[in-house]
BALUMMI-96562 format. One line per 2 residues: number of its first residue (from 1); for each residue x, y, z of C-alpha. Coordinates in Angstrom, 2 decimals, m for minus. Last residue first. Example, Ala and Ser with C-alpha at 12.3 -4.5 7.8 and 13.67 -1.06 7.14 Angstrom:
<atoms>
2) 13.67 m1.06 7.14  12.30 m4.50 7.80
</atoms>
This chain:
<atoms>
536) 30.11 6.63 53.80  32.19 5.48 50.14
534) 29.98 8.17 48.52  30.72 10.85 50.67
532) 34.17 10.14 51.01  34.43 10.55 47.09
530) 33.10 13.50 46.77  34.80 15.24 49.66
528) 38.06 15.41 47.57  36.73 17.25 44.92
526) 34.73 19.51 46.88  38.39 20.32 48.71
524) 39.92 21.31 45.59  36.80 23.59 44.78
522) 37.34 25.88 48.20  41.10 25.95 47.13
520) 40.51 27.57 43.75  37.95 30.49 45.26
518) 38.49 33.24 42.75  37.37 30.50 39.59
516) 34.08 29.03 41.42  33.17 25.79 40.85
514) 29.35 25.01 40.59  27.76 23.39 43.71
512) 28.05 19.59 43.93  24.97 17.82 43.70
510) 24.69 16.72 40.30  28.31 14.52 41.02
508) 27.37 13.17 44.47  23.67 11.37 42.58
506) 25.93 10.33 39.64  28.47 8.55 42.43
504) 25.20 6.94 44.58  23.71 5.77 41.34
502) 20.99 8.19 39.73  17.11 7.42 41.08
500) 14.60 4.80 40.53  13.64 3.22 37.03
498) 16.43 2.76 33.80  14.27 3.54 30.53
496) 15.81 7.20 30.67  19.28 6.29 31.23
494) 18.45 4.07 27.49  17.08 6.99 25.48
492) 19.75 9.45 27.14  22.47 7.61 26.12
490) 21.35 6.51 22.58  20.26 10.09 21.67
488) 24.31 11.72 23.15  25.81 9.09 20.73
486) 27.64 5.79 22.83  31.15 6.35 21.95
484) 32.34 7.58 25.15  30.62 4.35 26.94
482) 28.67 5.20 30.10  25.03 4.66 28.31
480) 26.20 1.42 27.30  24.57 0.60 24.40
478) 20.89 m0.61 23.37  20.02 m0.50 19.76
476) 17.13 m2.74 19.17  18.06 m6.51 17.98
474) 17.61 m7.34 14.24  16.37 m10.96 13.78
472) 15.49 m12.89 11.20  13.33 m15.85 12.26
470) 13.56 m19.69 11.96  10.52 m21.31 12.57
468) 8.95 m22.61 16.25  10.10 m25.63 17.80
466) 10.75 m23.75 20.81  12.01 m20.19 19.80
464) 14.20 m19.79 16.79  15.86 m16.74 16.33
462) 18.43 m15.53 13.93  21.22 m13.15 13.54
460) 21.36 m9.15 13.62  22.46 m7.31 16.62
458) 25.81 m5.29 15.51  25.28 m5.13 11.81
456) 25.86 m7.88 9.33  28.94 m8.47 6.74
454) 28.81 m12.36 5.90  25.74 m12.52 4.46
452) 23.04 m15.66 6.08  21.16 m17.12 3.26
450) 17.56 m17.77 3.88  16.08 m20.59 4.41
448) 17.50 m21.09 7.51  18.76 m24.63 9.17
446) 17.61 m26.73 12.28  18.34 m26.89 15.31
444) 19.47 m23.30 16.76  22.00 m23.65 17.80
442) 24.13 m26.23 15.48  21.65 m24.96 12.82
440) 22.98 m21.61 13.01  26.86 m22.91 12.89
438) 26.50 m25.12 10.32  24.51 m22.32 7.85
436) 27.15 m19.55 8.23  27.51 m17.45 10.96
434) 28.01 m13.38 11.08  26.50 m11.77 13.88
432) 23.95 m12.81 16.20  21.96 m15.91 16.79
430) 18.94 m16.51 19.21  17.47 m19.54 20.90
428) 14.57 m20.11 22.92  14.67 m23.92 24.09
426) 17.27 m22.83 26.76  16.67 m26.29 29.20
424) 18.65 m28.77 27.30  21.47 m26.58 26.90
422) 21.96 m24.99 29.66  21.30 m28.83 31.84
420) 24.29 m30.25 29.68  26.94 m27.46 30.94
418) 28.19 m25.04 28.14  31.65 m25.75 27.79
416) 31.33 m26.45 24.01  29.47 m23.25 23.02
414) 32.66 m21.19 23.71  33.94 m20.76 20.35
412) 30.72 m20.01 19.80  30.39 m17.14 22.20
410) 28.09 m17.13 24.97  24.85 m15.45 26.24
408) 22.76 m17.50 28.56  19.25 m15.88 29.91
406) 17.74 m17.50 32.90  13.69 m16.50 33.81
404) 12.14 m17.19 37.28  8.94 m17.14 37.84
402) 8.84 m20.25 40.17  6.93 m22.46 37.93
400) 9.05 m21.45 35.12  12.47 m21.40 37.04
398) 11.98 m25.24 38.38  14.63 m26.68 35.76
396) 16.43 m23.34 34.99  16.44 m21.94 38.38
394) 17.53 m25.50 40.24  20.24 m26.40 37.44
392) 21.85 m22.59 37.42  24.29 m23.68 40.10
390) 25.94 m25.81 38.36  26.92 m23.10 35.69
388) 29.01 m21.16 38.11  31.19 m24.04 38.25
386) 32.51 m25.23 41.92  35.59 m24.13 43.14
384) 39.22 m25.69 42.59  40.85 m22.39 41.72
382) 41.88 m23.04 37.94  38.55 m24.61 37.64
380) 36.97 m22.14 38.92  38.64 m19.54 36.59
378) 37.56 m21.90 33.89  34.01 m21.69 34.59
376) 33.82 m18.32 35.26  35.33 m17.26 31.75
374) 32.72 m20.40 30.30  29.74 m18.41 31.85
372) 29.97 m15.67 29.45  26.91 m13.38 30.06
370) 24.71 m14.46 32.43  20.89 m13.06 33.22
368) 19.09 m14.15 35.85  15.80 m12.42 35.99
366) 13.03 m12.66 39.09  9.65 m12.07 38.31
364) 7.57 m10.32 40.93  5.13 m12.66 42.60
362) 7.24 m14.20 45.18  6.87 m11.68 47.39
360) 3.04 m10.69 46.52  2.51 m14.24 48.08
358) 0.54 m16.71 46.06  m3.42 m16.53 46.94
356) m4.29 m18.97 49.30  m6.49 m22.19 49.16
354) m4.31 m23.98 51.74  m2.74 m26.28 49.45
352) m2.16 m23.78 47.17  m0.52 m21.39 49.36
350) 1.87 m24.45 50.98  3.04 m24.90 47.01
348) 3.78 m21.64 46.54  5.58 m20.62 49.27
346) 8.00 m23.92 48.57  8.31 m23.14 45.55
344) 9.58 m19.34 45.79  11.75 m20.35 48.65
342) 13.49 m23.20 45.90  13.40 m20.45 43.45
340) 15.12 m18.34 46.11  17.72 m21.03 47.32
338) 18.69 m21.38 44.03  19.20 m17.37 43.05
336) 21.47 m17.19 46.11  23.67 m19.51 45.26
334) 23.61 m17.47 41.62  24.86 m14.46 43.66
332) 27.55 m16.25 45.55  29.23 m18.12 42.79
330) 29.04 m14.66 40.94  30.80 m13.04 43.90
328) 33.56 m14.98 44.58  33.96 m15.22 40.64
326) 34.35 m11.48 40.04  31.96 m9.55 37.66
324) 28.78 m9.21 39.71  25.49 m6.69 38.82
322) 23.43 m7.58 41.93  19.83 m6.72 43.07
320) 18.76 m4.36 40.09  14.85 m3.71 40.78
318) 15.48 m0.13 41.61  18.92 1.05 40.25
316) 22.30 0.75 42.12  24.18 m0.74 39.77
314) 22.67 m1.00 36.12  25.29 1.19 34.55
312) 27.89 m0.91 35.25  26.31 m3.60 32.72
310) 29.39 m3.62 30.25  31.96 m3.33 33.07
308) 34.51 m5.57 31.05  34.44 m8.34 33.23
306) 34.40 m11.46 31.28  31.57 m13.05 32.76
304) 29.13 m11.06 33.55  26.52 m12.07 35.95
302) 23.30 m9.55 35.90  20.55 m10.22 38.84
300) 17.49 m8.71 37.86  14.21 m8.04 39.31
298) 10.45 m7.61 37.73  7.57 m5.39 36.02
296) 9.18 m2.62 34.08  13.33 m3.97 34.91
294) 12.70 m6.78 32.74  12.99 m4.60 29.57
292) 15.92 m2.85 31.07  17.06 m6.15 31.42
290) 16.26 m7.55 28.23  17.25 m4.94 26.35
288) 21.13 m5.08 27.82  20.98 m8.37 27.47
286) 20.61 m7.92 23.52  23.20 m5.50 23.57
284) 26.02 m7.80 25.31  24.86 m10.47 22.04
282) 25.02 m7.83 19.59  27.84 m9.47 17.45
280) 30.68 m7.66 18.62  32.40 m10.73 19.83
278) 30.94 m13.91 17.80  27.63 m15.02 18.55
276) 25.23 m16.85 20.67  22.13 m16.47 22.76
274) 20.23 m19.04 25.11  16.85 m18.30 26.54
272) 14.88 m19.39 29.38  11.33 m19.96 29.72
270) 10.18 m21.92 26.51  6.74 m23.04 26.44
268) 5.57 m20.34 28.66  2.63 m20.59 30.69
266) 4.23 m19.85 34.38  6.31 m16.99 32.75
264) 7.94 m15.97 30.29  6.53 m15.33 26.20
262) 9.46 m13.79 23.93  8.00 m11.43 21.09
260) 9.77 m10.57 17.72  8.51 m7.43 16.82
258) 7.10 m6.57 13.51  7.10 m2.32 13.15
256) 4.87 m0.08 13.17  5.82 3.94 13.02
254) 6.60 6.68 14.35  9.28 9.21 13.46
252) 12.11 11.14 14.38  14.43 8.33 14.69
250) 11.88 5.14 14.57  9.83 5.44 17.54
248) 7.93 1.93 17.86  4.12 1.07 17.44
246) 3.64 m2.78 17.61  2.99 m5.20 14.78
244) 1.81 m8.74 14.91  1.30 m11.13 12.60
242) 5.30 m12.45 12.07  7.05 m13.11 9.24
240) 5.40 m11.27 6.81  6.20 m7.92 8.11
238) 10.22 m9.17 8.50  11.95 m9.52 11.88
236) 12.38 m7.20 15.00  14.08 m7.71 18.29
234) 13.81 m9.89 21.32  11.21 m7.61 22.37
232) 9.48 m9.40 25.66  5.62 m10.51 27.12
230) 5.17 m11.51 30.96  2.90 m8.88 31.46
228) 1.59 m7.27 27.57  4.05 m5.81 25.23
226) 3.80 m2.05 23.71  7.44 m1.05 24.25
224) 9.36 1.20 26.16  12.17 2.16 24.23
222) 15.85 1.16 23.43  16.60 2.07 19.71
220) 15.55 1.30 16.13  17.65 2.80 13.31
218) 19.04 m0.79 12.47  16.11 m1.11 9.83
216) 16.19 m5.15 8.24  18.10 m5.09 5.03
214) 15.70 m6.47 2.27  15.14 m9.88 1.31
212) 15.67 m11.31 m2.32  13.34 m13.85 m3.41
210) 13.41 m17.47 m4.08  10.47 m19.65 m5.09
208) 10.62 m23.25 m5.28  7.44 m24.73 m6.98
206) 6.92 m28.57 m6.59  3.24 m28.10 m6.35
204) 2.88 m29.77 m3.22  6.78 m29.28 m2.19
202) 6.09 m25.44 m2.22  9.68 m24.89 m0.90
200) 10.24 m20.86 m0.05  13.96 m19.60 m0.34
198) 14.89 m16.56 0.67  17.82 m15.00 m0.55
196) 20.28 m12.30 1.66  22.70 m10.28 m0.85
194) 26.34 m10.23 m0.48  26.70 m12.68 m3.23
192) 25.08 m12.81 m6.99  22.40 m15.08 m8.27
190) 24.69 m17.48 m9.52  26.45 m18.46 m5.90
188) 22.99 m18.04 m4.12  21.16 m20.16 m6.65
186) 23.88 m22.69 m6.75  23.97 m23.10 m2.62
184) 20.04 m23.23 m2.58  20.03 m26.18 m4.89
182) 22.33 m27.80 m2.58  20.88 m26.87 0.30
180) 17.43 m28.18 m1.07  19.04 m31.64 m1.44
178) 20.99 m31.89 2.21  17.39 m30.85 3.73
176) 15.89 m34.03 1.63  12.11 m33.21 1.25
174) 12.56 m31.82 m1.79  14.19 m35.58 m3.02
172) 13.14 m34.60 m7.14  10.88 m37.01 m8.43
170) 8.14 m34.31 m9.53  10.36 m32.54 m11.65
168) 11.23 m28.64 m10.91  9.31 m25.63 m11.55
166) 11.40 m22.69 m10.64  10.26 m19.36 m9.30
164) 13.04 m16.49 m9.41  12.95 m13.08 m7.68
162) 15.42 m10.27 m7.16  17.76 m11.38 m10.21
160) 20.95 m9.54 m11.26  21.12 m7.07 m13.91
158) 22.31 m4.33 m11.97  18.80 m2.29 m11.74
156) 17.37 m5.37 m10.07  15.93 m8.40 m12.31
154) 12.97 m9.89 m11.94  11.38 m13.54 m12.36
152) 8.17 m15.26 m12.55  7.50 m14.95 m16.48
150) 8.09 m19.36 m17.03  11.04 m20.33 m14.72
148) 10.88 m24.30 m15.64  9.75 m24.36 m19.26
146) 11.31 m20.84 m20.30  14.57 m21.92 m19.25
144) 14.91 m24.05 m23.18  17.58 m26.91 m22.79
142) 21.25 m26.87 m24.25  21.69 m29.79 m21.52
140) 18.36 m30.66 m20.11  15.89 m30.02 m17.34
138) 12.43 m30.38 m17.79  13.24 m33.92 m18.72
136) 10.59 m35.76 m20.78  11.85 m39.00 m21.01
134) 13.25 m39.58 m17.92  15.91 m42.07 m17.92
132) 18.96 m39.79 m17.36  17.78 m38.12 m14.52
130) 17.56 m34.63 m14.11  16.68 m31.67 m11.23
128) 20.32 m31.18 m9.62  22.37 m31.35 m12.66
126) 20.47 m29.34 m14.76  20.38 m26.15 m12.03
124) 23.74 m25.11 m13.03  22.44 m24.93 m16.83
122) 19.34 m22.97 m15.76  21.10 m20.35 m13.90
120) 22.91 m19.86 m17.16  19.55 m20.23 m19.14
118) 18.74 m17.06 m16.75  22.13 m15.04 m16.96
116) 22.12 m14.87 m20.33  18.04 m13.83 m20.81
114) 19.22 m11.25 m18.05  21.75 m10.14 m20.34
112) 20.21 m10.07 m23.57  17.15 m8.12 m22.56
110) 14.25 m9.95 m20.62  10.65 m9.93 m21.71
108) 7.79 m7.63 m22.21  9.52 m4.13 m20.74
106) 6.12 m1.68 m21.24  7.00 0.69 m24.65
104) 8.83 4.02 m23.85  5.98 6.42 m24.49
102) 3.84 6.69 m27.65  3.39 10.52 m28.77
100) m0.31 11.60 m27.60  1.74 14.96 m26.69
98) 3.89 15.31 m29.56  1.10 14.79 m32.12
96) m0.99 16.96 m29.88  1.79 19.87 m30.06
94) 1.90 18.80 m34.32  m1.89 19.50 m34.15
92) m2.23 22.78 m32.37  0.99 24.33 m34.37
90) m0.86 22.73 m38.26  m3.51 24.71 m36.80
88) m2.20 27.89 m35.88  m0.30 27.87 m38.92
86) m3.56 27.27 m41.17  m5.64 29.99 m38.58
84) m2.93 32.62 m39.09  m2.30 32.37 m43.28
82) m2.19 36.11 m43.57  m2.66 38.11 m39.98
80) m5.71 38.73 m38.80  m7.56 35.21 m37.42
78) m3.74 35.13 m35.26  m4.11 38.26 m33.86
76) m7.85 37.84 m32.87  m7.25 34.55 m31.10
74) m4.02 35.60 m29.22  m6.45 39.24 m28.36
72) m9.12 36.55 m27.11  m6.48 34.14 m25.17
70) m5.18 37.52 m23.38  m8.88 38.87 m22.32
68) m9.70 35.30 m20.98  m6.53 35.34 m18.92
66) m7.48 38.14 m17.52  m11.40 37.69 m16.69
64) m9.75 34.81 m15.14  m7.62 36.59 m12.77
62) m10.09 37.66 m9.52  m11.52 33.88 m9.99
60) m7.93 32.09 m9.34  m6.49 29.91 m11.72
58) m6.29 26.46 m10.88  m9.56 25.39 m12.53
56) m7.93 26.73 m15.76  m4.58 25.35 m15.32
54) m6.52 22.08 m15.00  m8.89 22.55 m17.56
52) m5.95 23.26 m20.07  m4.17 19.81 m18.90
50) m7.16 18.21 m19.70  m7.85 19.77 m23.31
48) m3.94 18.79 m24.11  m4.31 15.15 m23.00
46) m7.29 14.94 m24.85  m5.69 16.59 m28.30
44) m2.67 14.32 m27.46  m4.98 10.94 m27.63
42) m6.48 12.68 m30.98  m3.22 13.23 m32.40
40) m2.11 9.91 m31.83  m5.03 8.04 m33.11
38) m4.84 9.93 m36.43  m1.18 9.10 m36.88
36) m1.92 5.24 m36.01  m4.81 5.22 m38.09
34) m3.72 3.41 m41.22  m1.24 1.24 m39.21
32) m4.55 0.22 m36.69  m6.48 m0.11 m39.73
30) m3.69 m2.93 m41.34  m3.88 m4.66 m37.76
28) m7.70 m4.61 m37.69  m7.54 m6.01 m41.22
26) m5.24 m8.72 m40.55  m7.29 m9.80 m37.53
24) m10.44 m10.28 m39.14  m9.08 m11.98 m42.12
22) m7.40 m14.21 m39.47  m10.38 m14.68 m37.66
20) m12.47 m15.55 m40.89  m9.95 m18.38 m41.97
18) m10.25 m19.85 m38.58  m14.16 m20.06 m39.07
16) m13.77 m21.13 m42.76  m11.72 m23.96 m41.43
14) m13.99 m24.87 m38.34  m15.97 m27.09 m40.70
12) m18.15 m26.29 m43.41  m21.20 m27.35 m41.79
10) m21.10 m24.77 m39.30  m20.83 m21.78 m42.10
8) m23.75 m23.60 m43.73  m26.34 m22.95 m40.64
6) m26.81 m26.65 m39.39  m30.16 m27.92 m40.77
4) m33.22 m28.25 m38.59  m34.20 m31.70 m37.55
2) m37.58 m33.04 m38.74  m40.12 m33.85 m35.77
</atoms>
């Protein structure tokens, strides 16, 4: 069989073919000038006719007949007076012309500051991503930025960027952690300060990706939460952080928000917790939600070390065993707390061997929470007692199988006296207030990737639980209720998460009849019955 020709436009090459596009493409351009004006009007002619339906289908029926009337007598006046229809014409079509009028064209590419600011970011990146012997460097000296960021950036209303992907060489060391902080550390510095980056390492495709994170909401207060048994709020992190959301009253509203939840318990991974922070970082507040948390389902025992009364409100409630500041009584309480995980234990392990349930008494979680050990410490030092913190090596060793839970809040300048057994046993870790990247990774094991700002709200840091990722962290408001500055919807949310009745001195207070101003000497002795009553 003969073989049919090739049509002659084929035989000619591709040539004629390119040559056709671009005489294609020239003309459409040249039409597109041509018709521009007549384009325009008829784009405002359809915006006009839509509009018109609209106020037409929003006018009511009983008016129509109306407005039809009015547009008729328009009509009439203008068909009757000399040259009417022309003006109203050349008016209908200049309105469209302004109507189908091209808006402010789409941004394409950077203006002449961010393009500044982006081969700037690109020279500070040249050291960090070149060798001298590579041949084709993406990053070079006097270099083009468009190679390595590409269209993946964006720029806030300042000028400065919100999200920047760089391509960097192959041989780069990404999975150095000194290397990426290094390149993180120029990013941050030409990026602009006071703003928290996050920096994502796609080592496979050797993409780095940094994006500006938004302030986490400090407008969350003390409230019962959604959590299952044995389940805890340390706070709340970023949506894509975490899958889980639970419904939380936000102010006057509701809404979902991503909670940061603590497992304890005979199946957690890591049953005691450790937090750290500067003073007035959040890290009272935090305890302060985890014992009215605690308080739903189990008991607490509250040891505070520096004695400042921050957990006063606590005494006397259901569930509440012992809120100690002194040193006589701390060493006492936490005595205590060994000899009942070693009771707990023991019950256990005789009901299992006998094919028993576990007793309902040593089924209620049992909370040991300790803020400031190292102020005990040292005043038992100074008096030639034992450390507070030696006691804790029973409840924090056997505390999961007994359901016990130990909670550890110090200060960093404090971290050092922190006995060996705290620190190997409080694999959950949390970080509050300001702290730059040493001091997070000191607790927490392991670095960021984000930037930590040096202003922060009471109650944000970092969590890390187990050998879990790094977290943000914003912890729910919780003050003391007792405090004069505490607001009036603060108090009342967190005396209203507290279970059982008013202390002995509130319960005195709301009974006592209203003062009488004729009988002054009947109200002086009220006032000084109050206080017998309570002490009987």
């Amino acid at each position: 069989m003969a073989r049919r020709p090739l049509p002659r436009i084929l035989q000619r090459g591709s040539a004629s073919i390119t040559r056709s596009r671009e005489i294609a493409r020239t003309a459409a351009d040249n039409a597109t000038d041509v018709l521009h004006p007549l384009i325009t009007v008829t784009r405002g002619m359809r915006l006009l006719a839509g509009a018109g339906r609209q106020k037409w289908a929003a006018t009511p029926r009983d008016r129509r007949g109306h407005v039809l009337f009015l547009v008729a007598a328009c009509v009439l006046a203008v068909a009757l007076i000399p040259f009417g229809p022309l003006l109203a014409l050349i008016s209908v079509m200049g309105a469209a012309a302004w109507r189908g009028r091209d808006r402010t064209p789409a941004k394409t590419g950077p203006d002449e500051a961010e393009t500044a600011r982006l081969q700037a970011l690109y020279e500070a990146l040249v050291p960090h991503f070149s060798v001298s012997d590579d041949p084709a460097p993406l990053f070079s000296h006097g270099g083009d930025w468009e190679k390595t960021f590409g269209t993946s950036y964006a720029f806030d209303a300042d000028g400065r960027p919100t999200r920047l992907q760089v391509n960097y060489p192959a041989y780069f060391t990404d999975g150095d952690p000194a290397a990426r902080s290094r390149v993180e550390q120029v990013l941050h510095a030409k990026s602009g300060r006071g703003r928290e980056y996050h920096f994502a390492w796609d080592e496979e495709s050797n993409h780095l990706l940094m994006t500006v994170l938004a302030a986490l909401p400090t407008t969350i207060a003390a409230q019962r939460f959604v959590t299952a048994p044995g389940e805890t709020v340390l706070g709340f992190t970023d949506a894509d952080a975490v899958r889980r959301t639970v419904p939380v009253q936000d102010g006057d509203v509701t809404r979902d928000a991503s909670p940061v939840i603590w497992r304890t318990g005979a199946r957690s991974t890591e049953p005691h917790l450790l937090i750290a922070g500067h003073p007035g970082s959040g890290t009272t507040t935090l305890l302060r939600s985890l014992a009215l948390q605690a308080l739903q389902q189990g008991d607490v025992l509250v040891v505070e070390g520096g004695g400042n009364g921050e957990y006063g409100f606590l005494a006397g409630r259901d569930g509440v065993l012992a809120v100690e500041r002194g040193l006589a009584g701390a060493l006492a309480t936490l005595e205590w707390a060994a000899h009942e995980t070693e009771r707990r234990l023991i019950a256990a392990n005789r009901a299992r061997q006998s094919g028993y349930p576990e007793p309902e008494d040593i089924g209620r979680p049992l909370w040991i929470l300790l803020d400031r050990p190292s102020a005990l410490g040292h005043l038992a030092a100074a008096d030639g007692r034992q450390d507070p913190q030696e006691l804790l090596q029973v409840p924090l060793r056997h505390g999961r199988a007994a359901g016990v839970t130990v909670v550890v809040a110090e200060q960093f300048d404090s971290l050092d006296a922190l006995d060996e057994t705290v620190r190997t046993h409080t694999r959950a870790r949390v970080v509050l207030g300001p702290a730059d990247r040493e001091q997070v990774e000191a607790v927490l094991g392991t670095q960021p990737h984000t930037t930590p700002v040096p202003d922060v709200p009471p109650g944000r840091g970092y969590t890390r639980l187990g050998g879990g990722s790094v977290l943000r962290l914003q912890v729910p408001a919780t003050p003391d209720p007792y405090d004069d500055a505490t607001s009036e919807a603060h108090r009342e949310a967190v005396l209203g998460l507290l279970p059982g009745a008013a202390p002995a001195v509130e319960a005195v207070q709301e009974a006592l009849p209203e003062p009488e101003p004729e009988t002054l000497p009947a109200h002086k002795d009220q006032l000084i019955g109050a206080p017998a009553a309570v002490e009987g």
